[in-house]
N, C-alpha and C positions, 0 to 999 in steps of 0.2 A: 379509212378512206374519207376524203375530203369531204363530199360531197355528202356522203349518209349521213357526216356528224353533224354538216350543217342541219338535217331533216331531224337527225335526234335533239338537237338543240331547238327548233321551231318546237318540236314535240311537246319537248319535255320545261318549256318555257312561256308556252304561250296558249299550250292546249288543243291548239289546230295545226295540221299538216295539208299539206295540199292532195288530191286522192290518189295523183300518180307516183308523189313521194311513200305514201300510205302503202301502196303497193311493192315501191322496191326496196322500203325497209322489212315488209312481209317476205319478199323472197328472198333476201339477204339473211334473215333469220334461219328462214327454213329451209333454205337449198345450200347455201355458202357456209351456214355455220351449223346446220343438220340439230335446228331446236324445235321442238315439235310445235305444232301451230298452235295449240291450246297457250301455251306459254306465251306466247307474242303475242297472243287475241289477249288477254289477262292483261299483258304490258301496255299495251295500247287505250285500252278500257279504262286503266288507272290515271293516263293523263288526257282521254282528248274529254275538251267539255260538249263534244256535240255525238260524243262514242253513241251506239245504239247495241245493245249484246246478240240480235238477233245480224243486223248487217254487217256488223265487225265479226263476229263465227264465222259466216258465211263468203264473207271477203277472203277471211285465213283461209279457208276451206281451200276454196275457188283456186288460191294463189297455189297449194301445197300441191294442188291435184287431186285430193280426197277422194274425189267423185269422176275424174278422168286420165285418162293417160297422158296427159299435157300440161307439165307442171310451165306454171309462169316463171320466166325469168327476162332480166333486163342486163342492158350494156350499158359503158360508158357514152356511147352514141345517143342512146336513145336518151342519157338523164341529160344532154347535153341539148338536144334539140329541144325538152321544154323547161332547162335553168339554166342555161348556160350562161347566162347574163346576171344570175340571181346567185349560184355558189361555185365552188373552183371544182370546175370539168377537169381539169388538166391528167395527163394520160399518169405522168408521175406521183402527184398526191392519191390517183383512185387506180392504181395498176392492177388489183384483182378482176376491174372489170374492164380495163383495155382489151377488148377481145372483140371478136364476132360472134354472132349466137351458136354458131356451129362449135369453138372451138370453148366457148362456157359450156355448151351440150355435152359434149365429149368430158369434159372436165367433172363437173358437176355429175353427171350419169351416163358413167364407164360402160354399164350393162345394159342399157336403153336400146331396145333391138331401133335403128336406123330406117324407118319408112321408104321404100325403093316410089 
């Protein structure tokens, strides 16, 4: 996907990511591609230069759900509303997350009992 390589690239070139990028390459990790958050907290660690090992745990945590029933996740909408000017939104380079949050929910977690 377009749009996370450009966040892995920022990442892994310059040491800083931006915190909302920060966040949907955490969920992308751990909800899309089912890696446990320790490992992405570790990966992260090894390149930013401003990492901190207690706020980056706790950001992974946060993200995975750890601690609640309400794992973080994002859309192509949403990366688009704050880069869409800065890397390629487009629906066909980033089509995993062309979606609505309803239908990444459903996707992502089949067994998620549905809040009436």
């Amino acid at each position: 996907m377009s749009c996370l390589d450009a966040f892995i690239r920022e990442l892994t070139h310059t040491g800083y990511v931006h915190n909302h990028a920060r966040m949907y390459l955490a969920s992308y990790v751990v909800h899309f591609r089912r890696i446990k958050w320790q490992v992405g907290a570790k990966w992260f660690l090894q390149h930013l230069l401003d990492g901190d090992l207690a706020s980056n745990n706790l950001s992974w945590q946060w993200v995975a759900s750890t601690f609640s029933h309400k794992p973080y996740i994002f859309n192509l909408e949403n990366v688009d509303k704050y880069f869409g000017r800065l890397v390629d939104t487009s629906a066909l380079s980033n089509q995993p997350l062309h979606a609505s949050y309803e239908t990444l929910q459903e996707h992502l977690f089949p067994n998620m009992i549905r809040s009436l």
